[in-house]
C-alpha positions as CSV (number, residue, x, y, z in Angstrom):
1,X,300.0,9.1,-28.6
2,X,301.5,12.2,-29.7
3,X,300.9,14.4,-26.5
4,X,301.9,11.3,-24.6
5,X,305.7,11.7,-26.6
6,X,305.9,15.5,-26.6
7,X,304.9,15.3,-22.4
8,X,307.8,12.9,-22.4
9,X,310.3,15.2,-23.8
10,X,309.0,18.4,-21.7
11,X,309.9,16.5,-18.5
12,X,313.5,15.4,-20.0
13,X,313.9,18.7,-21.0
14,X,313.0,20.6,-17.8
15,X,314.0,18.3,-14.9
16,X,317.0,19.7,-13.7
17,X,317.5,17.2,-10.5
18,X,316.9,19.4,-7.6
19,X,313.9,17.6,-6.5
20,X,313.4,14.1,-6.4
21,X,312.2,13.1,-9.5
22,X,308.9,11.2,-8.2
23,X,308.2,14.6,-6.3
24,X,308.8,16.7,-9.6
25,X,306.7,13.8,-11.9
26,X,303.9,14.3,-9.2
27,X,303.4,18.1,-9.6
28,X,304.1,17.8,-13.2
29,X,300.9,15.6,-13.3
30,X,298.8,17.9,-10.5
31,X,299.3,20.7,-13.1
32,X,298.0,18.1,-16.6
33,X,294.4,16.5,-14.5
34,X,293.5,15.2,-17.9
35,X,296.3,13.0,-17.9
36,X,294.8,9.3,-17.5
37,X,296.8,6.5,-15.1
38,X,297.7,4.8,-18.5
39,X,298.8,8.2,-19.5
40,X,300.8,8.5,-16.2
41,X,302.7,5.3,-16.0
42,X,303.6,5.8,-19.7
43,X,305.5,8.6,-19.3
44,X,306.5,7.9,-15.7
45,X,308.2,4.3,-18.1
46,X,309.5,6.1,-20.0
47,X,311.2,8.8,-17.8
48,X,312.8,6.6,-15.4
49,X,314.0,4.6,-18.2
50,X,315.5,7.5,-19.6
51,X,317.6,8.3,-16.5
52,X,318.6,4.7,-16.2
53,X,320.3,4.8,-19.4
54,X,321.2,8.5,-20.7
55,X,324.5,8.5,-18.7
56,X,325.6,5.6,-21.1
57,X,325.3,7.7,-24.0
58,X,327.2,10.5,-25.9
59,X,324.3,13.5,-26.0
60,X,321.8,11.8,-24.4
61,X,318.8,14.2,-24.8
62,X,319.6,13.3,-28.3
63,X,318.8,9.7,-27.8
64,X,315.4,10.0,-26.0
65,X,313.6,7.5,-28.2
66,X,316.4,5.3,-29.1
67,X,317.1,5.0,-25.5
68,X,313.4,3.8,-24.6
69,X,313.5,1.9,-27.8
70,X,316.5,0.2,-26.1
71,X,314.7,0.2,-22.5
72,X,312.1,-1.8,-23.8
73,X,314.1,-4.6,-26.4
74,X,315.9,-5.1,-23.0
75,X,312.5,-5.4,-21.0
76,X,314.0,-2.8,-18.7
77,X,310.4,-1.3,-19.2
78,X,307.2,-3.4,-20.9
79,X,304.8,-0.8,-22.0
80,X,301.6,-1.0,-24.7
81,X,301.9,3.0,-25.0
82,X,305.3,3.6,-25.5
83,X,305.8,0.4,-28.0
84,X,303.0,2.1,-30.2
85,X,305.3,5.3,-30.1
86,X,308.4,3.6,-30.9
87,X,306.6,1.8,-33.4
88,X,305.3,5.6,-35.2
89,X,308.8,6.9,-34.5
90,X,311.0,4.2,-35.6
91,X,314.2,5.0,-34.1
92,X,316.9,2.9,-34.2
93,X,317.7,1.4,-30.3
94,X,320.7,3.2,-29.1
95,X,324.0,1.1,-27.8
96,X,324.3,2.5,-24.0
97,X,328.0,1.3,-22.9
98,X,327.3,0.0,-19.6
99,X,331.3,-0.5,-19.2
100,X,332.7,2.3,-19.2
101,X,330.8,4.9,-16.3
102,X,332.5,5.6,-13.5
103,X,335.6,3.2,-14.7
104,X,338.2,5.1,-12.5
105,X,336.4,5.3,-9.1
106,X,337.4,2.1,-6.9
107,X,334.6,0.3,-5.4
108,X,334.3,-1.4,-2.2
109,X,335.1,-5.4,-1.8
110,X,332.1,-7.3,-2.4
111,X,330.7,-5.7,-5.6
112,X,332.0,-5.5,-8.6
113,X,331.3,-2.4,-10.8
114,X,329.9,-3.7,-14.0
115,X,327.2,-6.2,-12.1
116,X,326.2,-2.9,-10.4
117,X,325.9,-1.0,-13.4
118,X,323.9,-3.3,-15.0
119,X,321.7,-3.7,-11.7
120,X,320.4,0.5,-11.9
121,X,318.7,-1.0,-15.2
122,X,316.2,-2.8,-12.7
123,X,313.9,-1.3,-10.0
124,X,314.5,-2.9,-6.6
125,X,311.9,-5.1,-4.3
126,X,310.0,-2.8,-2.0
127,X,310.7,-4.8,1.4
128,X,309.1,-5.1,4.7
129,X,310.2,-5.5,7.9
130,X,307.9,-7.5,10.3
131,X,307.9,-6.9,13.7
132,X,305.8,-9.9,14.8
133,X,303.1,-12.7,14.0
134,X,305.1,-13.1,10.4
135,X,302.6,-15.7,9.6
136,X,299.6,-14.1,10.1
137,X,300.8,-10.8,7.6
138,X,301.9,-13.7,5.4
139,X,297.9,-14.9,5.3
140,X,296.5,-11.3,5.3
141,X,299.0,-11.1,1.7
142,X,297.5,-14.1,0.6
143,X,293.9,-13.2,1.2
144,X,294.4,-10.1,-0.7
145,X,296.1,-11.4,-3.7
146,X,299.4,-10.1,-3.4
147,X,302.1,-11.9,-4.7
148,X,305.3,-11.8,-2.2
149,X,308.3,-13.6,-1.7
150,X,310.2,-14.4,1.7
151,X,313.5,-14.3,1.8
152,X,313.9,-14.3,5.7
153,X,311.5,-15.0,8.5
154,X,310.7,-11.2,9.4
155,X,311.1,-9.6,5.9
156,X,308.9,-10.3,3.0
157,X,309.3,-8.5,-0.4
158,X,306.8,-7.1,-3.1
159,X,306.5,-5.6,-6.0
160,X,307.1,-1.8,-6.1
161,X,304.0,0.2,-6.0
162,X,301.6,-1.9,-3.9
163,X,299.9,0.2,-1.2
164,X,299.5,-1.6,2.2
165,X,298.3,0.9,3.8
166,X,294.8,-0.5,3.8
167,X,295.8,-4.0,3.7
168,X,298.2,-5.0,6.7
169,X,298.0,-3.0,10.6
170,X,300.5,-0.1,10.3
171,X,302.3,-1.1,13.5
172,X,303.0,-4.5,12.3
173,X,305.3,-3.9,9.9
174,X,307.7,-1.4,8.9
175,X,309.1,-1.0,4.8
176,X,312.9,-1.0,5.6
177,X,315.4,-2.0,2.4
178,X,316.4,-6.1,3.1
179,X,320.5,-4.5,3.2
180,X,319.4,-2.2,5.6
181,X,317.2,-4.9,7.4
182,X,321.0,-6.8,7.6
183,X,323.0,-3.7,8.5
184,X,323.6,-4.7,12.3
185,X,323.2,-8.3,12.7
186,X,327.0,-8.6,13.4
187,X,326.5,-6.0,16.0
188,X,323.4,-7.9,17.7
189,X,325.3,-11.4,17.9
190,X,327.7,-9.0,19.9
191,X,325.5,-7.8,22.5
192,X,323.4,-10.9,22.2
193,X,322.9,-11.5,26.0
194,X,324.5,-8.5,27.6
195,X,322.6,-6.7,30.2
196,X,320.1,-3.8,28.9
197,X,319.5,-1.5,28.8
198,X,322.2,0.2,26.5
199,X,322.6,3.9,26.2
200,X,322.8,4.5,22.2
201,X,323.3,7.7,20.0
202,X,321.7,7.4,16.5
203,X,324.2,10.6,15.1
204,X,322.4,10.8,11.6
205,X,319.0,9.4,12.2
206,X,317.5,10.8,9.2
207,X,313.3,9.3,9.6
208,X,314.6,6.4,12.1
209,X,314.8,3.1,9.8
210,X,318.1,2.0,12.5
211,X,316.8,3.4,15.8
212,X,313.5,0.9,15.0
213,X,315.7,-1.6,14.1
214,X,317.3,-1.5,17.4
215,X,314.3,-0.4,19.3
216,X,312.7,-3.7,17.9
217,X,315.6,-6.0,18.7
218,X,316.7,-4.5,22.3
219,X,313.6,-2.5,23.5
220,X,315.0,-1.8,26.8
221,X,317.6,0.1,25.1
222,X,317.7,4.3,25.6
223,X,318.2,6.0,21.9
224,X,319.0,10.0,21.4
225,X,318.2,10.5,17.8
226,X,320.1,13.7,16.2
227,X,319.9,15.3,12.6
228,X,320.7,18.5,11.3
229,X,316.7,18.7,9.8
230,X,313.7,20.0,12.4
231,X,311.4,18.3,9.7
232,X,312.8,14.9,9.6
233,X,313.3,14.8,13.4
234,X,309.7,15.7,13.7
235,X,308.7,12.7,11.0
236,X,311.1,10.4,13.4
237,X,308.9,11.0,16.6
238,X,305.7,10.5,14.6
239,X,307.1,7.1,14.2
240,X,308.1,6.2,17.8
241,X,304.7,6.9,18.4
242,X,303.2,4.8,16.2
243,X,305.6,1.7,16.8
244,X,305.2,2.6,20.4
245,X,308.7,3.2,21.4
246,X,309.4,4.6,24.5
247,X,313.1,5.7,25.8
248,X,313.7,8.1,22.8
249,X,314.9,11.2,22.6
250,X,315.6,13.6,19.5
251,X,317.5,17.0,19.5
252,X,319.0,19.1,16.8
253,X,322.5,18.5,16.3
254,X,325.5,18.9,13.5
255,X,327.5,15.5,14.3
256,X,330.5,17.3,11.7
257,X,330.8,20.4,14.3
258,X,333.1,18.9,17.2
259,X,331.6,21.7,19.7
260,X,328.0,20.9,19.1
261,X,329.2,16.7,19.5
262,X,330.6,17.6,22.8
263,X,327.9,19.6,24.3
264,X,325.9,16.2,24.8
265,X,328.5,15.4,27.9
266,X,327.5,11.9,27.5
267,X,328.8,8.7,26.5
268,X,327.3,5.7,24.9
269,X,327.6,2.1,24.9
270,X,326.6,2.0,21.4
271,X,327.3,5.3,18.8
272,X,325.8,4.6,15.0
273,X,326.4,6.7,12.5
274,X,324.2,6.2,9.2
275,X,326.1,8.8,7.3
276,X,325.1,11.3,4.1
277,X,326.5,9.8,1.5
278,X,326.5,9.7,-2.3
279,X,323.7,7.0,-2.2
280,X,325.3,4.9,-4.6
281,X,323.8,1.8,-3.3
282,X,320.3,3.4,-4.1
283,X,320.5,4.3,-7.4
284,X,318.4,1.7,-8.5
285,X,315.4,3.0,-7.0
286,X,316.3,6.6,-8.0
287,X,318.1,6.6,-11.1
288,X,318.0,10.6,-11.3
289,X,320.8,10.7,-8.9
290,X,322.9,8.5,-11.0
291,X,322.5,10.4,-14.1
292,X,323.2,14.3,-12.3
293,X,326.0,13.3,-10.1
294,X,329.5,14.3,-10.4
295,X,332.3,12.1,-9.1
296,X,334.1,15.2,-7.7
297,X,331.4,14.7,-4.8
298,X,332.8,11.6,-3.7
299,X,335.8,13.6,-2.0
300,X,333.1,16.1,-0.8
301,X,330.8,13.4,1.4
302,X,333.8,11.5,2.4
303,X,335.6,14.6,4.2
304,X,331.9,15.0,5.4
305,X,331.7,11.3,6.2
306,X,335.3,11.0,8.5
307,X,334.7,14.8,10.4
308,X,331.1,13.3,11.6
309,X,332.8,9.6,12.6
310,X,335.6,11.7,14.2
311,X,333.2,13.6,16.3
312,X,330.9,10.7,17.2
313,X,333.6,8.0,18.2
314,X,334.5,10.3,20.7
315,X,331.5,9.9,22.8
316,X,332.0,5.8,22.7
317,X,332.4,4.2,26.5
318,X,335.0,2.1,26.8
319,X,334.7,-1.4,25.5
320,X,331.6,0.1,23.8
321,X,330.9,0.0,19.9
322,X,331.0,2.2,17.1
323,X,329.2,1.5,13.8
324,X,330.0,3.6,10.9
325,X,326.9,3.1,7.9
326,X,326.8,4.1,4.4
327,X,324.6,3.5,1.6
328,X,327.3,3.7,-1.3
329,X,329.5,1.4,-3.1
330,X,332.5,3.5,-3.2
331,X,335.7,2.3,-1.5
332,X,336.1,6.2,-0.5
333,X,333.4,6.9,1.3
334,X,333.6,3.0,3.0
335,X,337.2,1.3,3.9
336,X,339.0,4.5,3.2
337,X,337.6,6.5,5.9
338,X,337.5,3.7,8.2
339,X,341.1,3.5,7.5
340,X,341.4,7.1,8.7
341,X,339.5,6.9,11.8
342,X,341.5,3.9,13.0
343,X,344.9,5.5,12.0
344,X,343.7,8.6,13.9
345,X,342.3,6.1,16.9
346,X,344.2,3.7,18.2
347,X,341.8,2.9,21.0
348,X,339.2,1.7,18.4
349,X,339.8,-2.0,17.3
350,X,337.9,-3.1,13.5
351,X,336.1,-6.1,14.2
352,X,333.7,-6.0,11.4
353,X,333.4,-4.5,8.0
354,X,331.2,-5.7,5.3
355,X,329.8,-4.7,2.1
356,X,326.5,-6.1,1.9
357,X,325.5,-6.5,-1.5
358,X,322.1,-6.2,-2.7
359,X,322.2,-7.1,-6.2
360,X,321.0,-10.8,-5.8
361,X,318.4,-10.1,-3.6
362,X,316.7,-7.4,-5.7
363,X,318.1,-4.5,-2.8
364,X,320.4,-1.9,-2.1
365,X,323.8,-2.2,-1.1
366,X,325.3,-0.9,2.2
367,X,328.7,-0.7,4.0
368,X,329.0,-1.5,7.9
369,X,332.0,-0.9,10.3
370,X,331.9,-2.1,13.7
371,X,334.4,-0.5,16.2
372,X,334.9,-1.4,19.6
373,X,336.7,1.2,21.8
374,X,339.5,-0.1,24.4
375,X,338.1,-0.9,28.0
C-alpha cells in the first residue's frame, strides 16, 4: 500500500490545475504501466476526494489523509485500498467547514449555497439524451446489465464511468447533462408551431450539445455555429456528421469583438448564447476547478459574459429571441448581466429566466434567459 500513498501525494503535490485533472491523472498513469486498475481507481478516489474537500480546510496539503479519512466516514468515496491505508496511518478525520466557502458571493434564485456546497461532495449521473426509439435503448440497457434510471422519456441516467460505446448505436443517443437537456424547453413551447425553418446563430458553440438540441427538436432549422477555437469547431462538424445534421454552418468568430459580430450581416430569428463562464454548476464533476478558482474571476467572465450578449443581441430580428446560457450559480454572471443587457436594450422584453437546479436530480445546474426583441 505504501507506493499506492506516496503516488497519492506526488499527484497532490504537483497538480497545479492547468489541465484538466482527468487529462493530467491519465498521463500520470501512461508514465507508471505497472500501476494495476485497482491501483488506478485508488488513487484516482482518493485524488478527487481530495479536491472535493481541501478548500474546506486551513492548509490543506496538510490534511491529505485526514481528509480521505473524512471522504470515506462520509461515504463520499468507498474504497478497500485506501481504508487499509487509513487504517496503517491512522489519522484523525479532519472537520472540512462546508459553511463558510464562498459565503460573500450572492447566488442566483433557486439554489441555495450550502445544499450546493454539500452537492460537489457527490459525482453527478452521466445522462443521455435519446433521440428516438427510447424503448428499444431502454431494452438494449437491460440486456446488458446496466442499471439506469429514467427520469424523462428521452433521457436516461447511469452511473459515471460506463462505456456505451459498444453497447447502444452511436447515432441514437447523445450524453448531454439532464439541466442542459431542460435548458430551452421554455423556448420550444414558444416556437412550438411556428413556421420553419428558423435562421439560428449558436454564438459560443463550444462541441455543439445546444445546436443538437435544436437540430433534434426543429430539424428544418438553419444553425451557424461560431467559437473562438479551430479545434472545437472541427470536433462540432464531426458531430453533425454523425447525427446527420444538415443546414449547419461553422466559422471562426470572437462574439466579445463587436466588429467581428457585425461582419456576419445577418440577422436571426433565434441568437443563443452558451457563454464561458466560471462553471460553477459543474463543479461536481470536476472538483479541481472548485479548489483553484479565485472569486476575483467572477467579475472577469461576467464583463466577458455582457460584451459577448451585447454583440449577439444585436443581430436578433425583430420579434425574434435571444437566449443568454450559463453553467454557474452566481447571481453575477446570471440576473445581473441580464439586468445590464435589458437596461442597455429597451427593445428586448425578459420573458423567461430560470435557474434550473440540478442538485435533486444528480445534475448540473444552469441559468436561462429568454429575450424577445420588439417587432
Amino acid at each position: 500500500m505504501r507506493f499506492i500513498q506516496i503516488a497519492i501525494e506526488e499527484v497532490i503535490a504537483s497538480y497545479k490545475g492547468s489541465l484538466p485533472l482527468s487529462h493530467f491523472l491519465k498521463s500520470f498513469f501512461k508514465s507508471r504501466p505497472k500501476l494495476g486498475s485497482r491501483d488506478r481507481r485508488a488513487i484516482s478516489d482518493a485524488v478527487y476526494s481530495y479536491f472535493r474537500l481541501a478548500r474546506f480546510v486551513d492548509q490543506p496539503q496538510e490534511h491529505i489523509w485526514p481528509l480521505i479519512h473524512w471522504a470515506l466516514e462520509h461515504k463520499v468515496i468507498d474504497n478497500l485500498n485506501l481504508s487499509k491505508i487509513i487504517t496503517q496511518l491512522n489519522p484523525q478525520p479532519a472537520l472540512p467547514q462546508l459553511d463558510k466557502a464562498f459565503a460573500d458571493i450572492p447566488f442566483s434564485d433557486n439554489i441555495n449555497r450550502i445544499a450546493w456546497l454539500k452537492s460537489l461532495l457527490t459525482l453527478p449521473k452521466m445522462f443521455i439524451r435519446l433521440r428516438k426509439n427510447s424503448t428499444t435503448i431502454a431494452d438494449i440497457l437491460k440486456q446488458n446489465n446496466i442499471d439506469f434510471e429514467q427520469p424523462a422519456k428521452d433521457t436516461i441516467a447511469l452511473n459515471n464511468g460506463i462505456n456505451l460505446a459498444n453497447i447502444l448505436p452511436e447515432a441514437r443517443y447523445v450524453i448531454q447533462d439532464y439541466s442542459s437537456q431542460r435548458s430551452l424547453n421554455a423556448y420550444f413551447e414558444r416556437v412550438a408551431g411556428k413556421k420553419p425553418p428558423l435562421n439560428i446563430w449558436d454564438t459560443c458553440s463550444g462541441a455543439g450539445g445546444k445546436m443538437l438540441l435544436i437540430k433534434d427538436r426543429l430539424p428544418e432549422s438553419k444553425i451557424l455555429c461560431t467559437d473562438i477555437r479551430p479545434r472545437i469547431l472541427h470536433n462540432l462538424r464531426e458531430r453533425v456528421k454523425t447525427y446527420g445534421h444538415q443546414q449547419v454552418k461553422t466559422t471562426l468568430l470572437d462574439a466579445s469583438k463587436s466588429e467581428e459580430v457585425a461582419s456576419l450581416k445577418d440577422t436571426f430569428d433565434l441568437v443563443l448564447s452558451d457563454v464561458p463562464c466560471s462553471g460553477s454548476g459543474t463543479w461536481a464533476r470536476t472538483p479541481e476547478q472548485f479548489y483553484f478558482f479565485e472569486t476575483g474571476s467572477i467579475e472577469k467572465f461576467a464583463a466577458l459574459q455582457y460584451s459577448i450578449a451585447l454583440n449577439a443581441c444585436t443581430q436578433v430580428k425583430p420579434g425574434g429571441h435571444y437566449v443568454y446560457i450559463t453553467c454557474s450559480v452566481f447571481k453575477a454572471e446570471n440576473e445581473a448581466v441580464v439586468e445590464k443587457l435589458l437596461a442597455a436594450n429597451p427593445q428586448l422584453k425578459l420573458i423567461h429566466q430560470e435557474l434550473t437546479n440540478g442538485i435533486a436530480d444528480g445534475a448540473d445546474s444552469m441559468f436561462t434567459a429568454i429575450m424577445q426583441a420588439a417587432e
